[in-house]
TORLUMVO-189560 format. One record per atom (N, C-alpha, C, O): x, y, z. Coordinates in Angstrom, 1 decimal. Layout:
% residues N
ATOM       X       Y       Z
ATOM       X       Y       Z
...
***
This chain:
% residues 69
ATOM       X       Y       Z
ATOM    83.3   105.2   115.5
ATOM    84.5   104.4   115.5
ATOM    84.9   103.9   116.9
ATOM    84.9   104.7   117.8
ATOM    85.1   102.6   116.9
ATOM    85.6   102.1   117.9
ATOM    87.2   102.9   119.0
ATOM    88.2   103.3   118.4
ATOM    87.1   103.0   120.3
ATOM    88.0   104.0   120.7
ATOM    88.7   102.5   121.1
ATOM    88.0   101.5   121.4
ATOM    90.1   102.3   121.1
ATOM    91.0   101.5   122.0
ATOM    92.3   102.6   121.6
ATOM    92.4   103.4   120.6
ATOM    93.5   102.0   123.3
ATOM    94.1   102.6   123.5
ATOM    95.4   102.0   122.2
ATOM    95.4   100.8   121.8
ATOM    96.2   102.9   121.6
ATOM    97.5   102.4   120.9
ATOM    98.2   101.8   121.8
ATOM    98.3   102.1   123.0
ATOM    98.9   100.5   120.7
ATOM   100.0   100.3   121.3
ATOM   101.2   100.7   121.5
ATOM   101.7   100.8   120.4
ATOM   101.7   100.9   122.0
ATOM   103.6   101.6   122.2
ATOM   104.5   100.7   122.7
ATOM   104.4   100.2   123.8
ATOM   105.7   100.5   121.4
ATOM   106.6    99.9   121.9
ATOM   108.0   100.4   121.9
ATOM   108.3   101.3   121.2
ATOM   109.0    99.9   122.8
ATOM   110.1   101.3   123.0
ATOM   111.1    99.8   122.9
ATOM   111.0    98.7   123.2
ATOM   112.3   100.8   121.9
ATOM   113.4    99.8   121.1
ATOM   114.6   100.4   121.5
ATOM   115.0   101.4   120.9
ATOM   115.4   100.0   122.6
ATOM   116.6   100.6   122.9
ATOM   117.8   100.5   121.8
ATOM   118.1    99.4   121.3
ATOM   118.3   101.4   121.6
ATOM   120.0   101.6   120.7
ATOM   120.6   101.5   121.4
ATOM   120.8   102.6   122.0
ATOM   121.3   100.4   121.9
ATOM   122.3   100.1   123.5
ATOM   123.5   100.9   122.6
ATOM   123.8   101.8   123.5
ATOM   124.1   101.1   121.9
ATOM   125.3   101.8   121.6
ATOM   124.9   103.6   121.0
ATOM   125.8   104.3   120.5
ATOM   123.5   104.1   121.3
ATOM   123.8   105.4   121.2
ATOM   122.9   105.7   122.5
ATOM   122.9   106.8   123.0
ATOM   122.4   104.8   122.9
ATOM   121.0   105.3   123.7
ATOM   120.3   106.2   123.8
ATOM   120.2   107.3   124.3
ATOM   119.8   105.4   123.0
ATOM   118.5   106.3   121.8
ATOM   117.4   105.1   121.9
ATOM   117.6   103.9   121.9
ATOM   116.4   105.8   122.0
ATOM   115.0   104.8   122.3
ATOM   114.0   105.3   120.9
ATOM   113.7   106.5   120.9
ATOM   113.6   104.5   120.1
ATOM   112.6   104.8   119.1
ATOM   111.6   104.2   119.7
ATOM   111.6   103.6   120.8
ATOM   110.9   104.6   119.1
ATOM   109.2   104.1   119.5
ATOM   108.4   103.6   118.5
ATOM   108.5   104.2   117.5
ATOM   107.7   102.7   118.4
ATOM   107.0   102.4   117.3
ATOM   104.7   102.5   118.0
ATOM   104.2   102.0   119.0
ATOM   104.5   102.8   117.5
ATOM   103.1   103.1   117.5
ATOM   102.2   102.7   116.7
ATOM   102.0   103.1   115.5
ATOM   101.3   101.6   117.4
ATOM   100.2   101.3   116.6
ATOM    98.7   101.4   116.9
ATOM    98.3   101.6   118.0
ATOM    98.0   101.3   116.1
ATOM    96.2   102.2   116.3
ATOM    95.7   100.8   115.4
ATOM    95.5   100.7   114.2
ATOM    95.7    99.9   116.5
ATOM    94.6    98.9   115.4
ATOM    92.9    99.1   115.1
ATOM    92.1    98.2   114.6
ATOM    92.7   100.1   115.4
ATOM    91.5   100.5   115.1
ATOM    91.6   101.1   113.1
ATOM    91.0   100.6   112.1
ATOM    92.4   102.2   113.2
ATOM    92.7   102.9   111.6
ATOM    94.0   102.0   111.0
ATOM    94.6   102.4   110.0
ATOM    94.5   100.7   111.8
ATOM    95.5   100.2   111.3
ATOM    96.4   101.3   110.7
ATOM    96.5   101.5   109.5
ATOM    97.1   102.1   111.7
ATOM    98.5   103.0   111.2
ATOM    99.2   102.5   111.6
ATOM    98.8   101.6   112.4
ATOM   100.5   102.7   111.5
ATOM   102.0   102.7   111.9
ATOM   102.7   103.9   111.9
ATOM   103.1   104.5   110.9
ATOM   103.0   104.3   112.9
ATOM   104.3   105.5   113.7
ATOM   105.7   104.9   114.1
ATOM   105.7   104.2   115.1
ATOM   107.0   105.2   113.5
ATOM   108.4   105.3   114.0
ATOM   108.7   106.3   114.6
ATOM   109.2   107.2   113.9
ATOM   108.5   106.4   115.8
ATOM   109.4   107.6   116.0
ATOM   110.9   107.4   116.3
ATOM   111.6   106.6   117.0
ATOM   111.3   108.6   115.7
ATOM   113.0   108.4   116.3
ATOM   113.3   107.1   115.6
ATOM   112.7   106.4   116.4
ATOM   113.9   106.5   114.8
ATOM   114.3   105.4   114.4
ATOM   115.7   106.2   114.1
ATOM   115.7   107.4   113.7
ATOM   116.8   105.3   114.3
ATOM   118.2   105.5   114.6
ATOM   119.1   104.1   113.6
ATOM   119.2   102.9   113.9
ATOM   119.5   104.8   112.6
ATOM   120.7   104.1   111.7
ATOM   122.0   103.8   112.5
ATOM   122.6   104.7   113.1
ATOM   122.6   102.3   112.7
ATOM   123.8   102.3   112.9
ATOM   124.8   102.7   112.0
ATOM   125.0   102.5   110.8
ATOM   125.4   103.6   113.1
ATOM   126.8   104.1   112.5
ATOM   128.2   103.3   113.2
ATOM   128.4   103.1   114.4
ATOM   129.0   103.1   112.3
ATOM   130.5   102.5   113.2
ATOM   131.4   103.6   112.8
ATOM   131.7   103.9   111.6
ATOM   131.9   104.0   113.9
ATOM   132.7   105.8   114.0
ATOM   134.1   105.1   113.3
ATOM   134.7   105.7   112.5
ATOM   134.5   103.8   113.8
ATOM   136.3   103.7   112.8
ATOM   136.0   103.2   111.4
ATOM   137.0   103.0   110.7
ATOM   135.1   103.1   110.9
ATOM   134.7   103.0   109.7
ATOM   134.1   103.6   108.7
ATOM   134.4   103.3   107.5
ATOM   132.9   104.9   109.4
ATOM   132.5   105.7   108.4
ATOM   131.1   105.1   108.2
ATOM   130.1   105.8   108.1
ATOM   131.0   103.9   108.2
ATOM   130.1   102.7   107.4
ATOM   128.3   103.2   108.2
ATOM   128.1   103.0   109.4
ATOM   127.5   103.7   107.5
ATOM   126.4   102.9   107.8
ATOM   125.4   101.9   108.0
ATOM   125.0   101.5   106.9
ATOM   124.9   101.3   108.8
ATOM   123.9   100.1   108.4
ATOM   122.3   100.3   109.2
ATOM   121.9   101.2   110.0
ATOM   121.7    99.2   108.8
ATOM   119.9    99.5   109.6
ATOM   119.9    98.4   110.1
ATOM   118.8    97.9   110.0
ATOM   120.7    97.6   110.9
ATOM   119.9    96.3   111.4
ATOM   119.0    96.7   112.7
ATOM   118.2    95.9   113.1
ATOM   119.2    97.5   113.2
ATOM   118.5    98.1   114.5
ATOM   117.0    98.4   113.6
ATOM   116.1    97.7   113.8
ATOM   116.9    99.5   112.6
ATOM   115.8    99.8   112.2
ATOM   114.8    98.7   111.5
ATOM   113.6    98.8   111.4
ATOM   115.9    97.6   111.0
ATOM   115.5    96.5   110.5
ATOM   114.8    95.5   111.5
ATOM   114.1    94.5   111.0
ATOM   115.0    95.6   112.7
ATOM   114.5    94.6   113.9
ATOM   113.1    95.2   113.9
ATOM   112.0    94.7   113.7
ATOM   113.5    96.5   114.1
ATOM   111.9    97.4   114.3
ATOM   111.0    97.1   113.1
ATOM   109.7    97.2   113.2
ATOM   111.4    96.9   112.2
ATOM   109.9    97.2   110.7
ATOM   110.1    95.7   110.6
ATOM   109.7    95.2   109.5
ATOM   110.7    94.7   111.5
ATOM   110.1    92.8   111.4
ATOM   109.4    93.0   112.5
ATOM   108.3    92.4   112.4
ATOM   109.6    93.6   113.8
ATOM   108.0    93.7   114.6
ATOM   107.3    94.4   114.2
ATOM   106.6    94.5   115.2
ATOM   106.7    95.2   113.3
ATOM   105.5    96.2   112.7
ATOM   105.5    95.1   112.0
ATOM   104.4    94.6   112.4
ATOM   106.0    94.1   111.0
ATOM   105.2    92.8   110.4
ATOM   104.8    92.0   111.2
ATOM   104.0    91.2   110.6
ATOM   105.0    91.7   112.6
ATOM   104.4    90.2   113.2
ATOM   103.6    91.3   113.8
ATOM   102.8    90.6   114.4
ATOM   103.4    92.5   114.0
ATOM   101.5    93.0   114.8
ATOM   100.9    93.1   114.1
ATOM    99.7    92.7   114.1
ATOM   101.4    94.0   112.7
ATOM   100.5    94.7   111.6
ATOM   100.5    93.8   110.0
ATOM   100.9    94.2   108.9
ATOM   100.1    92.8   110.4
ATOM   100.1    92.2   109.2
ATOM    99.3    92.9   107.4
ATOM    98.6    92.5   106.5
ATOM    99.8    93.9   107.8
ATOM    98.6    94.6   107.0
ATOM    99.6    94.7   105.2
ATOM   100.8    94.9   105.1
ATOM    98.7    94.6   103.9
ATOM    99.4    94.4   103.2
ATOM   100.1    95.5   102.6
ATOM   100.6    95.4   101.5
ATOM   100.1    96.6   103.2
ATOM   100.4    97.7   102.3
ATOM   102.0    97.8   103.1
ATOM   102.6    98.7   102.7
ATOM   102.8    97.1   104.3
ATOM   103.6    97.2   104.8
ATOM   104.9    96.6   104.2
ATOM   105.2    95.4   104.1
ATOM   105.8    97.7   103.8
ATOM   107.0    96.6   102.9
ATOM   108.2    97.3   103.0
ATOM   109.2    96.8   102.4
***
């Protein structure tokens, strides 16, 4: 098997400062989130993902791979 280094990319949460990481091995074509962080708004209660949601549209423009959804 072919050895190349993963890629790592680091996604800042400017409102908790929290850094996920995303991780890829285009050799076994995997995908790693680490740490991926849900927005929360504290006067609201409310959850949402558009932060997590930025992250899994860059894992589609590296890993075009079809099992990714």
């Amino acid at each position: 098997m072919e050895k190349k280094d993963p890629i790592v990319n680091a996604f800042l949460h400017e409102s908790s400062s929290t850094i996920s990481y995303l991780v890829v091995d285009e050799v076994t074509k995997s995908v790693a989130l680490i740490d991926p962080v849900a927005d929360y708004d504290i006067s609201t209660g409310k959850m949402a993902h558009s932060f997590s949601d930025k992250i899994v549209n860059k894992i589609r423009s590296i890993c075009p791979y079809p099992y990714i959804s």
